[in-house]
MINU-11582 format. One record per residue (C-alpha): x, y, z; residue in one letter. Coordinates in steps of 0.25 Angstrom, whole numbers. Layout:
R     xx     yy     zz  rest
R      X      Y      Z     A
...
This chain:
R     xx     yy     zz  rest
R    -89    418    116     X
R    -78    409    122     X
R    -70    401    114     X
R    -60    390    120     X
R    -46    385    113     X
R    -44    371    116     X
R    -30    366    117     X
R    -24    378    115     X
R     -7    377    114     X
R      1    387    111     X
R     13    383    103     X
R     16    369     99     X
R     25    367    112     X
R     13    368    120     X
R     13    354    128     X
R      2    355    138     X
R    -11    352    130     X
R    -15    366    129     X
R    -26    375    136     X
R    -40    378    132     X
R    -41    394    130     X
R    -55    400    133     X
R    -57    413    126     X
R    -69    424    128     X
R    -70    438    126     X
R    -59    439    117     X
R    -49    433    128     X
R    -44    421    134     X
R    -52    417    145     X
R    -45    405    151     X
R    -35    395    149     X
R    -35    380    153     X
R    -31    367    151     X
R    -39    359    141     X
R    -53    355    146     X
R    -54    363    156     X
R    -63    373    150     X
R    -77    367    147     X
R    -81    375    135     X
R    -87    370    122     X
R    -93    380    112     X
R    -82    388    107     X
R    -68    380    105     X
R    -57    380     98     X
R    -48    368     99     X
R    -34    370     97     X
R    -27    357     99     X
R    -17    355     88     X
R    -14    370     86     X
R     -6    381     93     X
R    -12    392     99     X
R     -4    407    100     X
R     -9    421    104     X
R    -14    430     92     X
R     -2    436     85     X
R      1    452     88     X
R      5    460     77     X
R     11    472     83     X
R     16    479     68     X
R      5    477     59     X
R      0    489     47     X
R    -14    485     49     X
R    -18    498     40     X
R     -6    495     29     X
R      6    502     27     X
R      5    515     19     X
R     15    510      8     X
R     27    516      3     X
R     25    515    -12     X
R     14    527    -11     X
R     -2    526     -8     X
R     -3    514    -17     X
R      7    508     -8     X
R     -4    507      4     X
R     -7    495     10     X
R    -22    491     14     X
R    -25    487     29     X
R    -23    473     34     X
R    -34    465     34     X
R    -38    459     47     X
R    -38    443     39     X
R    -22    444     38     X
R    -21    449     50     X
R    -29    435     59     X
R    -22    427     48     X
R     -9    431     53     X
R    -13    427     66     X
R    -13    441     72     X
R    -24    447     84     X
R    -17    458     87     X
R    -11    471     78     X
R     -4    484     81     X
R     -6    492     68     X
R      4    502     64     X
R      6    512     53     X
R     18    511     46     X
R     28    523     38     X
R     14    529     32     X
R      9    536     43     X
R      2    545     34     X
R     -9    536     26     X
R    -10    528     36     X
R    -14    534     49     X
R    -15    529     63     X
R    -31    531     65     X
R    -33    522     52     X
R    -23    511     62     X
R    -32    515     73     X
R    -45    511     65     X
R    -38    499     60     X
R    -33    493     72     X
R    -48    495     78     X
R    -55    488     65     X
R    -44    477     69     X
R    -49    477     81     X
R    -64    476     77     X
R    -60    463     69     X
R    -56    456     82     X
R    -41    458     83     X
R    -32    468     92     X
R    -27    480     85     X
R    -16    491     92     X
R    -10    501     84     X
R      5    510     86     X
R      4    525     83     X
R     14    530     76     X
R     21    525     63     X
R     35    528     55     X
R     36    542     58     X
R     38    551     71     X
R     32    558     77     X
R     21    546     76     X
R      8    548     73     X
R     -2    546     83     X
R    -18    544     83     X
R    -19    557     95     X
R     -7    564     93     X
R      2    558    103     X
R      8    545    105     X
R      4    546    118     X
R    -11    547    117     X
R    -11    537    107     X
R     -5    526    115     X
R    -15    531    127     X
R    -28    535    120     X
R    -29    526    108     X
R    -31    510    112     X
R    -25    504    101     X
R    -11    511    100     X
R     -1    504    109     X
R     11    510    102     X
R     18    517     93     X
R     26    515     80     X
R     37    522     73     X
R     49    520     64     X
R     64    519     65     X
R     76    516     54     X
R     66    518     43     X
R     66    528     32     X
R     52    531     31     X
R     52    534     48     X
R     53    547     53     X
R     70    544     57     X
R     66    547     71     X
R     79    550     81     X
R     80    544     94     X
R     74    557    100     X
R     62    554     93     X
R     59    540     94     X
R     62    541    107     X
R     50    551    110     X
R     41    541    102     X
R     45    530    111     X
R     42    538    124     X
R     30    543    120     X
R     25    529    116     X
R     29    523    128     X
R     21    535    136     X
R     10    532    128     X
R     11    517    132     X
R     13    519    145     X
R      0    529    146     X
R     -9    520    138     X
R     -6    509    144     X
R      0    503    131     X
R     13    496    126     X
R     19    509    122     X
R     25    502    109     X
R     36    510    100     X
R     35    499     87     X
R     47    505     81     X
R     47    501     66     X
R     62    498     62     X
R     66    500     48     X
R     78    497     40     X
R     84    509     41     X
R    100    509     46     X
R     97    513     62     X
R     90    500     63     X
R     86    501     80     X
R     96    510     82     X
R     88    521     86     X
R     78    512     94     X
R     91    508    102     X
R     95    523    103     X
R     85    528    109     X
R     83    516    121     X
R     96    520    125     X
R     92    533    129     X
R     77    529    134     X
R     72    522    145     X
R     60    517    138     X
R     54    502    138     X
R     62    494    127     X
R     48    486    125     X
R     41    498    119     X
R     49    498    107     X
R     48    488     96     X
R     55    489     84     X
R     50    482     72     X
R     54    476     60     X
R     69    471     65     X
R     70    460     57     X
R     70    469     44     X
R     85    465     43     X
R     95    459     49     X
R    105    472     54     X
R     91    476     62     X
R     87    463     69     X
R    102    464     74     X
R     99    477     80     X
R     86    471     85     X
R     95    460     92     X
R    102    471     99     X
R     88    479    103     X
R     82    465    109     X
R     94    462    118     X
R     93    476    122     X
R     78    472    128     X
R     70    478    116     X
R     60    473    108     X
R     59    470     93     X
R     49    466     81     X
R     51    458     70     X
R     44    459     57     X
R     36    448     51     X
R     37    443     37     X
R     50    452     36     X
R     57    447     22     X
R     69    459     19     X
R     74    456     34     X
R     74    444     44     X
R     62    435     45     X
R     56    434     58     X
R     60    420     61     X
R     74    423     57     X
R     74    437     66     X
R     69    428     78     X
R     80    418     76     X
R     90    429     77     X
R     84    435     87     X
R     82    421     95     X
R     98    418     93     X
R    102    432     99     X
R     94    427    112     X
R     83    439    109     X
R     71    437    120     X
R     61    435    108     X
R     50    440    119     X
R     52    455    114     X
R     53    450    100     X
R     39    452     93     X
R     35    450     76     X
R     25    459     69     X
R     20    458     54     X
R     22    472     50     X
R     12    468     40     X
R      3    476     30     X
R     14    488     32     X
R     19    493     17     X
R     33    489     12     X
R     39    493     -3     X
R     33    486    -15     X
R     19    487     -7     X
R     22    475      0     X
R     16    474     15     X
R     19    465     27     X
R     10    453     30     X
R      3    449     43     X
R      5    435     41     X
R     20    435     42     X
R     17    435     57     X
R     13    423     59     X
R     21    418     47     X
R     33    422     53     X
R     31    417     68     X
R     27    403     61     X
R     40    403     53     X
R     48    407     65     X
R     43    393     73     X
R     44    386     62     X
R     58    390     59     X
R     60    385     75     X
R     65    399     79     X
R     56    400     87     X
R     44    390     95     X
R     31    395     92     X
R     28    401    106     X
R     40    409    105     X
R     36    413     90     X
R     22    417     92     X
R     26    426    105     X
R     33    434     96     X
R     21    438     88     X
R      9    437    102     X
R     17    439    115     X
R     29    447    112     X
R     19    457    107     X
R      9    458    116     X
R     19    459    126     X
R     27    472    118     X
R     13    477    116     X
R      8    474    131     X
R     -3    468    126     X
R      0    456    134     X
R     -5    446    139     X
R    -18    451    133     X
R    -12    448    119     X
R     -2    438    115     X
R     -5    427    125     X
R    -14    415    127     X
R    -18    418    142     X
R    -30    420    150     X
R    -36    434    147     X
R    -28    437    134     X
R    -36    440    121     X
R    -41    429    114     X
R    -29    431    103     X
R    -27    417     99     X
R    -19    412     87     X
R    -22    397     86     X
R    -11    389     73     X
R    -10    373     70     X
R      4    368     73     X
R      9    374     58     X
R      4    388     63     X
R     -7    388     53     X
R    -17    397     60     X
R    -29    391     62     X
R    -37    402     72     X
R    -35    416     77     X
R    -43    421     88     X
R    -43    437     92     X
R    -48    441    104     X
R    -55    427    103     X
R    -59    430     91     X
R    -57    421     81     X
R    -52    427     69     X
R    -46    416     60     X
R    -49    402     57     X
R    -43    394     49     X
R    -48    380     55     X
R    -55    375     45     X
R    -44    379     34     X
R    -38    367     29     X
């Protein structure tokens, strides 16, 4: 079925009237200027409200984490609702520090149940221990042979991670990167950074004696504290990458981390956000989705950043440290249908998946 968006605009400082978007089989067909496209069975008519790219979540414990209070601790799966009300088509699952309860295959089946429900779902091996653990027993094959994997995780500065040394994590970040160049795939290392004392000291030790692509690695989590987004600061002018956390409340919040970041003339483009959300954390608390978006709302409404620039961090960048782009996290002819569609206060009011639509809230007064 094709569905056309009228007077689609992109962000509030969109001053050219806006295009009509025709969307079929889960992409979009055509872009033109309004009226140019005679079409009238299907259309959604978007004057008045802002339309974005569906939001990436590229750290997301869509099984639960294991919890660190024993088995009652365990957190459930997340529940495909909170995840379109966040405004979210797209989710790399991961495991987190219990790598022994919760297993990759049930990630696997998880991200492909996703999948059936009309989003897009990727997966990293691997989780807070070395050597990882894989799905066929090498990093390598699961990055080639298994479609959904387009990284790996693992753990550094943390008490619960396997202390790995720079030889180590050095031989995990080669092998991903093989594996990425073989499949055909981003060849991630998502680097979980916790509030241990080295900080991204041993990140930075080992790219001093490697000649690998700084846009494989992303650490994550940097705005747990101030003493580590300094390090970050340092990272990023060094030409890596980073990932804030969303929703973060011991550390920095994401606006606050952006405006430092944006007043030590960082080049926010290798700047992403995740949610981190449905992970486990002491008392049984857990990470929420909807700090995403909350969080990129806040961070334009605080003027630290416009909303183009805002939203990028959480479509675009992503896609873009992912390769998954432009197929994903951009409004262009031949993208998925990925479509995030907000009144001028950032209510949502649709989300559209593959042009799916997954959530309306029109009618909601």
């Amino acid at each position: 079925m094709l569905t056309l968006l009228k007077n689609v605009k992109q962000s509030p400082c969109d001053r050219d009237g806006g295009r009509d978007v025709l969307i079929g089989g889960g992409k979009i067909c055509k872009i033109m200027p309004p009226g140019e496209m005679d079409y009238t069975d299907n259309i959604i008519d978007c004057e008045g409200l802002n339309v974005y790219p569906g939001l990436i979540d590229q750290h997301l414990h869509i099984l639960g984490g294991g919890g660190e209070e024993g088995f009652s601790s365990r957190l459930e799966e997340i529940a495909i609702d909170r995840i379109v009300s966040a405004g979210v088509t797209t989710v790399v699952g991961i495991l987190g520090a219990d790598g022994c309860t919760r297993g990759l295959e049930s990630l696997y089946a998880k991200a492909k149940a996703l999948e059936d429900l009309g989003l897009t779902a990727y997966l990293y091996s691997g989780s807070y221990l070395i050597p990882a653990v894989t799905l066929t027993g090498s990093i390598e094959r699961d990055l080639v042979f298994i479609d959904k994997v387009i990284g790996v995780k693992t753990a550094i500065a943390d008490h619960r991670s396997s202390q790995p040394d720079i030889r180590q994590l050095l031989n995990l970040a080669s092998r991903t990167h093989l594996g990425g160049l073989l499949g055909g795939k981003a060849g991630v290392l998502h680097i979980h950074v916790g509030d241990g004392k080295d900080g991204l000291r041993l990140l930075g030790d080992m790219l001093e004696c490697s000649d690998l692509p700084l846009e494989m690695f992303v650490p994550t989590h940097v705005n747990r504290c101030k003493a580590l987004l300094e390090q970050a600061v340092k990272y990023c002018i060094r030409g890596g990458y980073i990932d804030l956390t969303a929703g973060e409340k011991a550390g920095l919040p994401v606006w606050e981390a952006l405006d430092i970041l944006k007043r030590e003339n960082i080049d926010l483009s290798r700047v992403t956000v995740s949610s981190d959300a449905n992970g486990s954390a002491p008392g049984g608390k857990a990470g929420e989705i909807e700090a995403l978006y909350r969080d990129i709302v806040e961070t334009i409404n605080r003027s630290v950043l416009d909303a183009r620039e805002a939203f990028r961090l959480v479509t675009e960048n992503v896609a873009k440290v992912l390769k998954l782009f432009p197929q994903k996290g951009a409004i262009a002819e031949g993208a998925d249908a990925d479509i995030l569609i907000a009144d001028k206060n950032f209510k949502i009011i649709k989300l559209l998946s593959k042009g799916k639509l997954m959530l309306d809230n029109s009618a909601a007064k």
